[in-house]
C-alpha positions as CSV (number, residue, x, y, z in Angstrom):
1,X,-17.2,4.4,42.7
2,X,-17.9,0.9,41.4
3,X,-15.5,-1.0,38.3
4,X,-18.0,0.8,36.1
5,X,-17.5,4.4,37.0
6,X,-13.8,3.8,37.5
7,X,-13.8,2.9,33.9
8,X,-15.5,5.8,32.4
9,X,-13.3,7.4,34.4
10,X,-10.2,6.3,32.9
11,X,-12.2,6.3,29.7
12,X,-12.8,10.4,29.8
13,X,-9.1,10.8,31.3
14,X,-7.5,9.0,28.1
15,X,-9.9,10.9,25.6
16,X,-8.8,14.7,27.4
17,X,-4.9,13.6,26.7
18,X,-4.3,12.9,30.4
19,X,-1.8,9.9,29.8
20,X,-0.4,9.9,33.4
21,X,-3.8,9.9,35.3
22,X,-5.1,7.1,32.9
23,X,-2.2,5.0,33.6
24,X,-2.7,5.1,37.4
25,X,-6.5,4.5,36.6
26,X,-6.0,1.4,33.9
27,X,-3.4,-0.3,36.6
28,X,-6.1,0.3,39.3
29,X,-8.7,-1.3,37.1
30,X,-6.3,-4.3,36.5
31,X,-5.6,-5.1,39.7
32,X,-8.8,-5.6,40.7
33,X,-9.4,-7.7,37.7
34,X,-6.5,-8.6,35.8
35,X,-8.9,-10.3,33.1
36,X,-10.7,-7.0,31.9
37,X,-9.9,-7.4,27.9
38,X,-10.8,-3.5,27.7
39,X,-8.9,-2.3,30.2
40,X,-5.6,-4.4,29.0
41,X,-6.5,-3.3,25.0
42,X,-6.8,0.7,26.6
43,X,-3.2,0.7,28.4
44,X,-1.8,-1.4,25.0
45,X,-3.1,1.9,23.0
46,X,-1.9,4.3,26.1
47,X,1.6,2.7,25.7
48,X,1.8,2.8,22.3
49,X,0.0,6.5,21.9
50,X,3.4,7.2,24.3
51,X,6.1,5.3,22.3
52,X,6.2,1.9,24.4
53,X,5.3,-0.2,21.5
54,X,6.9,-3.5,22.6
55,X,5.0,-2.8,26.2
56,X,2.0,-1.8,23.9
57,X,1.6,-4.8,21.9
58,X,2.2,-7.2,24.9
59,X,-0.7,-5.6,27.2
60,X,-3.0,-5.8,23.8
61,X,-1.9,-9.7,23.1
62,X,-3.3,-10.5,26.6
63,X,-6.8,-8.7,26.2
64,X,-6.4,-10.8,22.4
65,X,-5.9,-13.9,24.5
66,X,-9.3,-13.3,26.8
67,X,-11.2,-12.0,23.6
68,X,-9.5,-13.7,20.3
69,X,-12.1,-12.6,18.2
70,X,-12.4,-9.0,18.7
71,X,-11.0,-7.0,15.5
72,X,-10.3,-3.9,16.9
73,X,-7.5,-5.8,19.6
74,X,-6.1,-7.4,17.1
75,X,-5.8,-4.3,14.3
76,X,-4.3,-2.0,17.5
77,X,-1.7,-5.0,18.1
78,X,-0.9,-5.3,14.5
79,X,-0.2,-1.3,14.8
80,X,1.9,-1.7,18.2
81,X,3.8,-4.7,16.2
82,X,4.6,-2.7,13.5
83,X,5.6,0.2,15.4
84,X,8.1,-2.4,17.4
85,X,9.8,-3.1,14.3
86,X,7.9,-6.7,13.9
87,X,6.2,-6.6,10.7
88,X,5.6,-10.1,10.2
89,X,4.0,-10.6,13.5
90,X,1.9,-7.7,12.8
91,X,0.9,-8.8,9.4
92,X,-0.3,-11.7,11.1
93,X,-2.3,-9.1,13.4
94,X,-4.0,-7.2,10.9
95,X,-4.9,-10.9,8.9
96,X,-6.8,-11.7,11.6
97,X,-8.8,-8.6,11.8
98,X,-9.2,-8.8,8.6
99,X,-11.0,-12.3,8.6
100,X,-13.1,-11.2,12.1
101,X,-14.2,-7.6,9.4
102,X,-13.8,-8.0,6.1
103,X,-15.2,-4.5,5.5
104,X,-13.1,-2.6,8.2
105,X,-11.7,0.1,5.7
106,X,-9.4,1.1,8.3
107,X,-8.0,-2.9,8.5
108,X,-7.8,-3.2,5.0
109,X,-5.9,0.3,5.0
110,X,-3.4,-0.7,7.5
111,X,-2.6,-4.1,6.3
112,X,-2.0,-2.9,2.7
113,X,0.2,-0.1,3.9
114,X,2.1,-2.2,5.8
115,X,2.6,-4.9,2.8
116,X,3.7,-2.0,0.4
117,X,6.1,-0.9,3.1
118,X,7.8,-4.5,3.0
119,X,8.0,-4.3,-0.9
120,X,5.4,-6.9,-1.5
121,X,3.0,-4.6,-3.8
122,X,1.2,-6.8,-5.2
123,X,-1.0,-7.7,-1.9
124,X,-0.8,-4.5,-1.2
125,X,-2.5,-3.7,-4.2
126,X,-4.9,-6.7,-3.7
127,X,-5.6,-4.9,-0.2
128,X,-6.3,-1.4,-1.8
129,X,-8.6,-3.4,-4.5
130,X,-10.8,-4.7,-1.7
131,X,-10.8,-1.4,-0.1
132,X,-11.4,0.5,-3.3
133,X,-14.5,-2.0,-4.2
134,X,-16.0,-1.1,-0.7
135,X,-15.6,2.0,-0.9
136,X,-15.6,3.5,-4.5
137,X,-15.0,7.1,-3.5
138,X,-12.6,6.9,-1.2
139,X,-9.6,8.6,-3.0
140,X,-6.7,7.9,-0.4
141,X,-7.5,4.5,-1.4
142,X,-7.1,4.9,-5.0
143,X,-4.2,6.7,-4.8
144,X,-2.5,4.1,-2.3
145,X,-3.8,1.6,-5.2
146,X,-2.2,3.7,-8.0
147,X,0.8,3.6,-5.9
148,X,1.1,0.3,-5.7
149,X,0.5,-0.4,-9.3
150,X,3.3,1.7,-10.0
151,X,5.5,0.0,-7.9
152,X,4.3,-3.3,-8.7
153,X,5.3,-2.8,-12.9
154,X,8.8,-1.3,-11.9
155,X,9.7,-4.1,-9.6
156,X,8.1,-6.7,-12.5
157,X,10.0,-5.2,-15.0
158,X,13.1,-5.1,-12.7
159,X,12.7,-8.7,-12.2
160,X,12.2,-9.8,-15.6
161,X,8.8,-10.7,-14.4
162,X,7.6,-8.9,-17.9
163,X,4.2,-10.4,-18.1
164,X,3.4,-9.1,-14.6
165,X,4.8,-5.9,-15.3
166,X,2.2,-5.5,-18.5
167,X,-0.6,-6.3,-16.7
168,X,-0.1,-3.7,-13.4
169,X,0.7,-0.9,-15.9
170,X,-2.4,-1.7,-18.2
171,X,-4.4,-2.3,-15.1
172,X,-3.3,1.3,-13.3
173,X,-3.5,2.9,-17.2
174,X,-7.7,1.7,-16.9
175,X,-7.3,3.1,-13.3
176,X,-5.5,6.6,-13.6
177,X,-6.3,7.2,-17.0
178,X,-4.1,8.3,-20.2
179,X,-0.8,9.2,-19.2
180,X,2.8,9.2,-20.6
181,X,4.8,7.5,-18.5
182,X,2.4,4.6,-18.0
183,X,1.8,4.5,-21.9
184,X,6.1,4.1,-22.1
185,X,6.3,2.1,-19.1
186,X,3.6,-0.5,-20.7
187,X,5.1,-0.1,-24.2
188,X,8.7,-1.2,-22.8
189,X,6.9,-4.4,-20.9
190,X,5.6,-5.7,-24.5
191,X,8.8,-4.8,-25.8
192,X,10.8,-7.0,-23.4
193,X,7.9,-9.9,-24.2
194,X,8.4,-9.7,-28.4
195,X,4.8,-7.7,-28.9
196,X,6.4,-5.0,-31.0
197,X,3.1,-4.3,-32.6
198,X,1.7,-3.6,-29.2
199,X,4.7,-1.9,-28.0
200,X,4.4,0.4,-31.3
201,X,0.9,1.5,-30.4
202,X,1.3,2.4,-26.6
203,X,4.7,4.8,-27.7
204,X,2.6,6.8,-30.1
205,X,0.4,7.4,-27.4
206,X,3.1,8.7,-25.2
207,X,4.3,10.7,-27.5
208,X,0.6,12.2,-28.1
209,X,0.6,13.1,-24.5
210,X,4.7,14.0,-24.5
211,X,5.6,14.9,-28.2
212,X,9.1,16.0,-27.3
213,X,10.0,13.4,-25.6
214,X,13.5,12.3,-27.2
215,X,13.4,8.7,-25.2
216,X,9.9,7.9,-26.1
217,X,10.9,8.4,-29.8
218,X,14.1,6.9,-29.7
219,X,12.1,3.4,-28.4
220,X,9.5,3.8,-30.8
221,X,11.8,3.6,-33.5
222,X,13.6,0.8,-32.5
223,X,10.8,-1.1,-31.9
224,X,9.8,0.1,-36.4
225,X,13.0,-1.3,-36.6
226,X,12.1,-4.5,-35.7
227,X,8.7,-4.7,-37.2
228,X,10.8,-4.0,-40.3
229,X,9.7,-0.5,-41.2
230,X,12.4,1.1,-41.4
231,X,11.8,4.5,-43.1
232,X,9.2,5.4,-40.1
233,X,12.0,3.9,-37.7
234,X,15.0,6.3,-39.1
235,X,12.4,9.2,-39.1
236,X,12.0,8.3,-35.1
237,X,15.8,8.2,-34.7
238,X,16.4,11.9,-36.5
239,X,13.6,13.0,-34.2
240,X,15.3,11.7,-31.0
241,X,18.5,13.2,-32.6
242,X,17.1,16.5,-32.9
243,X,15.5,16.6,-29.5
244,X,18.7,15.1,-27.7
245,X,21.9,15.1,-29.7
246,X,23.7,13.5,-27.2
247,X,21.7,10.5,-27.3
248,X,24.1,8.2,-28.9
């Protein structure tokens, strides 16, 4: 058999689960031409497929280093990277890709996952945005962007960052839709940034969606209290009382 039919070879070994074969066949292929980018990529995704990621990202760096603008190469690295426990280097990985495909969902996917594993949520969300614009009706991407909004107003609000924090929970409230905890979660954010007005309005629509909740009325009525209306505010407070006595 020629290079050609030895690849296909290796090719339909690797796709029937044959790891052991394939590897005897990819090393074959190598030595005869240690240059062949899609034979180094295929033993990179054998390896990692087996749990050699470090091996696994190396073999895929070389065919990278022949071929520096093929996507896929560099999205499989950025997956053996991360697998090796080097995020970073991955990230870099899957940037790449991402410049050489803009559309690749799978890229997009895969680089925002990775992001909201390392905390940073808001490019993660960014990611998911792109993703979700692309593809409108892909609903693991909505939720991953829900997710991320989440995350992205608790860490703001966390971190004091209160401005930021308002604007992921309004922007995942236009997203998901009328919910109580995003209503509260938004209506403590203006709190926190002197917009009791605002803060008013978003608790009473919690409490339309979660009238007994004892929290939601207790904030509300603080928030009366500084607006300086204070016979709706003590009529909050004897609500959160009755609901939860133990509340103060």
């Amino acid at each position: 058999m020629n290079f050609a039919q030895r690849y296909r070879k290796a090719l339909n070994l690797h796709r029937a689960g044959r790891h052991t074969e394939t590897e005897a066949c990819y090393r074959e292929l190598l030595a005869e031409n240690p240059r062949h980018a899609d034979t180094l990529h295929l033993l990179g995704i054998l390896y990692h497929q087996t749990g050699r990621h470090a091996e696994a990202a190396n073999l895929i760096a070389k065919a990278v280093a022949i071929d520096p603008r093929n996507a896929d190469y560099l999205n499989n690295q950025g997956l053996a990277l991360r697998a090796a426990g080097q995020p970073e280097a991955a990230l870099a990985s899957y940037r790449k890709a991402m410049q050489l495909a803009p559309q690749d969902a799978e890229i997009h996917t895969n680089l925002g996952s990775l992001y909201q594993e390392l905390g940073r949520f808001e490019e993660a969300a960014g990611c998911f945005r792109r993703l979700l614009h692309g593809n409108p009706k892909d609903l693991d991407a909505w939720n991953a962007l829900c997710f991320a909004l989440q995350s992205l107003g608790n860490q703001c609000h966390a971190a004091g960052q209160f401005r930021q924090a308002e604007a992921a929970y309004e922007e995942l409230i236009e997203l998901a839709g009328k919910h109580a905890h995003l209503y509260y979660n938004l209506a403590n954010a203006q709190r926190e940034l002197g917009k009791p007005a605002e803060a008013a309005d978003n608790y009473r629509k919690a409490l339309k969606l979660k009238p007994e909740d004892a929290d939601i009325h207790n904030n509300l009525g603080n928030v009366l209290r500084e607006l300086g209306r204070l016979e709706e505010a003590i009529a909050c407070y004897e609500k959160a009382l009755q609901l939860n006595p133990r509340l103060y």
